[in-house]
C-alpha positions as CSV (number, residue, x, y, z in Angstrom):
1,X,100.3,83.7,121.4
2,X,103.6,83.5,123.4
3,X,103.2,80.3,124.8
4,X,101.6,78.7,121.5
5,X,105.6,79.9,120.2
6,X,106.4,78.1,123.1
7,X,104.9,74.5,123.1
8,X,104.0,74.6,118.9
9,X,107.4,73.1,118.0
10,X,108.0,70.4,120.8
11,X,105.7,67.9,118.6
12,X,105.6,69.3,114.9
13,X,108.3,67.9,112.2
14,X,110.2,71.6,112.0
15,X,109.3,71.5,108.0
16,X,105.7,71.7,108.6
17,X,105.7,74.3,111.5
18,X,103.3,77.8,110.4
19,X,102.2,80.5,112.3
20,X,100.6,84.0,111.1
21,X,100.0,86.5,113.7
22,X,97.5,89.5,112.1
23,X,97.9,92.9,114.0
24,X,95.3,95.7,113.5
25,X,96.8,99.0,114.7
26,X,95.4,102.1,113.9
27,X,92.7,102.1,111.6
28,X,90.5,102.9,114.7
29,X,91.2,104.0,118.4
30,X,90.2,100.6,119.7
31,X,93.8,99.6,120.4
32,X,94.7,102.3,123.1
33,X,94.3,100.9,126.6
34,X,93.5,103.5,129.2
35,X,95.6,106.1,130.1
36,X,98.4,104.6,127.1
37,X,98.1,107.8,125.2
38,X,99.5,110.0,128.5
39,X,103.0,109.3,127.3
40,X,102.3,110.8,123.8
41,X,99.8,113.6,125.3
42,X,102.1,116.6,124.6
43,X,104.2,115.3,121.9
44,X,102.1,115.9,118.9
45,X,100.7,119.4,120.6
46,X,103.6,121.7,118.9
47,X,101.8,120.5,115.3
48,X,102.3,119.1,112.3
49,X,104.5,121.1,110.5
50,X,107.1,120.9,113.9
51,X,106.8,117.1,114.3
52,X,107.4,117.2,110.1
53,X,110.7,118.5,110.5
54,X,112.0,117.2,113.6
55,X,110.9,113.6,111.7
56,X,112.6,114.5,108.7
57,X,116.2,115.8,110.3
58,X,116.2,113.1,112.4
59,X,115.8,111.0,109.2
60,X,118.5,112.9,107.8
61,X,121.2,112.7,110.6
62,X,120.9,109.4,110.5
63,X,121.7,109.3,107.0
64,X,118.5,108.0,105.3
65,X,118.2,111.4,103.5
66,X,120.9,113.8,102.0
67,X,122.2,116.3,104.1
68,X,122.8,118.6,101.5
69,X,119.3,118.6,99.4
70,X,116.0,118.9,100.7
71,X,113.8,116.2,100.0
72,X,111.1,117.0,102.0
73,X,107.7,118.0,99.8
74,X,105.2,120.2,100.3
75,X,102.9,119.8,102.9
76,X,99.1,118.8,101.9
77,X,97.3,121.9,102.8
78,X,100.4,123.8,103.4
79,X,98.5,126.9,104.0
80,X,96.8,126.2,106.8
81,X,98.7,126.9,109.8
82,X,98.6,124.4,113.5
83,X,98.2,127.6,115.2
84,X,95.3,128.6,113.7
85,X,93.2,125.4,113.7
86,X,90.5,125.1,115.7
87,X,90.7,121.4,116.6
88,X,94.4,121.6,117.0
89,X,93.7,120.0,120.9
90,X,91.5,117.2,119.0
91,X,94.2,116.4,116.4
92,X,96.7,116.6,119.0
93,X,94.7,113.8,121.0
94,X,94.2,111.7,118.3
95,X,97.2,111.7,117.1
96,X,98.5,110.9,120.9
97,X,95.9,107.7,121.1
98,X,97.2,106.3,117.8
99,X,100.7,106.5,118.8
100,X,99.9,104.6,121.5
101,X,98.6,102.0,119.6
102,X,101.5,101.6,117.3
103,X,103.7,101.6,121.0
104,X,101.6,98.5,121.8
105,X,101.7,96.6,118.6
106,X,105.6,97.2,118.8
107,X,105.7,96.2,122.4
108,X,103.6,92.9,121.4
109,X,106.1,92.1,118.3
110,X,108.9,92.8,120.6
111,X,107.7,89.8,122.8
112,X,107.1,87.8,119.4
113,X,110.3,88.5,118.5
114,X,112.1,87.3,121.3
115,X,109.9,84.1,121.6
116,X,111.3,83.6,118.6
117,X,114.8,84.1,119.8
118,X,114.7,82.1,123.0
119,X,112.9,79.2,121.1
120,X,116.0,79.7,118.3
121,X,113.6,80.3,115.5
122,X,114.1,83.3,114.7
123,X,116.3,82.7,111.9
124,X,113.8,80.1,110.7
125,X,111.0,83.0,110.7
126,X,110.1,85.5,107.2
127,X,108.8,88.7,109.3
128,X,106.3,91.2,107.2
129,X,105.2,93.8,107.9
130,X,102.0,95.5,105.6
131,X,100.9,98.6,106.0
132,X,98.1,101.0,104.0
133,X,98.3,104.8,104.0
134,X,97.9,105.3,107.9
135,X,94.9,105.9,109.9
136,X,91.4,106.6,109.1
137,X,90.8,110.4,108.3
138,X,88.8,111.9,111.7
139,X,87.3,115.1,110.4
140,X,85.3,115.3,113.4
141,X,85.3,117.7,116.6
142,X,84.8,115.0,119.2
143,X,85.4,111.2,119.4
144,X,83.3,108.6,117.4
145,X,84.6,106.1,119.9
146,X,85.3,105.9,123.1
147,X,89.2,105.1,124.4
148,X,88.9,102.5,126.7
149,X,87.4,104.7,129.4
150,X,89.7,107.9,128.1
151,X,88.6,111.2,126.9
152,X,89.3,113.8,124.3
153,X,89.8,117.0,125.4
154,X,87.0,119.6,126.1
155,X,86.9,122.0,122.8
């Protein structure tokens, strides 16, 4: 992709240049390379509710949010407690492979992006980005797929 950026303008009118690039990301954990998920593989192990409100401070220190009025709504199943679930090491996992998948995308686009910069296009370029609801819903105790020759935790 990086060197069609490269040699795509040399003989196309610049009028007429186009060029999509499509990412899938996290639908499914095909993305993950192995071992890419090692750098998320304690993050998400604290649980939801303390990742919830370290994501939402830092949101709010840096001013996307009031300081002064909580925003924040109620959990979905607020109830329910991380320490208390039983597949808290499976969530933890999955949630660990598909942040590695949204690292790589970004790493990819990051390359796009400065394609786009060294071939001076980048102010000649309409960047989207499109996104559903997030990731498929894995109410499962072990993988459906396997990661690229990784493994989820033993329950």
């Amino acid at each position: 992709m990086i060197l069609l950026l490269h040699t795509s303008g040399s003989s196309v009118e610049p009028n007429n240049r186009f060029f999509i690039c499509c990412r899938n990301c996290t639908a499914l954990a095909f993305a993950c390379i192995a071992g890419g998920y090692k750098k998320y593989e304690n993050v998400y192990k604290v649980g939801w509710d303390v990742i919830r409100e370290q994501r939402y401070k830092k949101m709010t220190d840096q001013g996307l949010f009031p300081k002064d009025k909580n925003i924040l709504s109620a959990r979905y199943n607020g109830d329910k407690k991380w320490s208390d679930y039983p597949g808290k090491e499976w969530e933890a996992y999955a949630m660990a492979v598909r942040a590695a998948m949204v690292d790589r995308m970004d790493q990819g686009i990051g390359r796009i992006i400065k394609t786009l910069r060294e071939t001076g296009e980048l102010d000649n370029t309409l960047i989207l980005f499109l996104s559903d609801n997030g990731a498929s819903c894995d109410i499962c105790r072990a993988p459906a797929l396997s990661v690229s020759g990784a493994e989820a935790p033993a329950s």
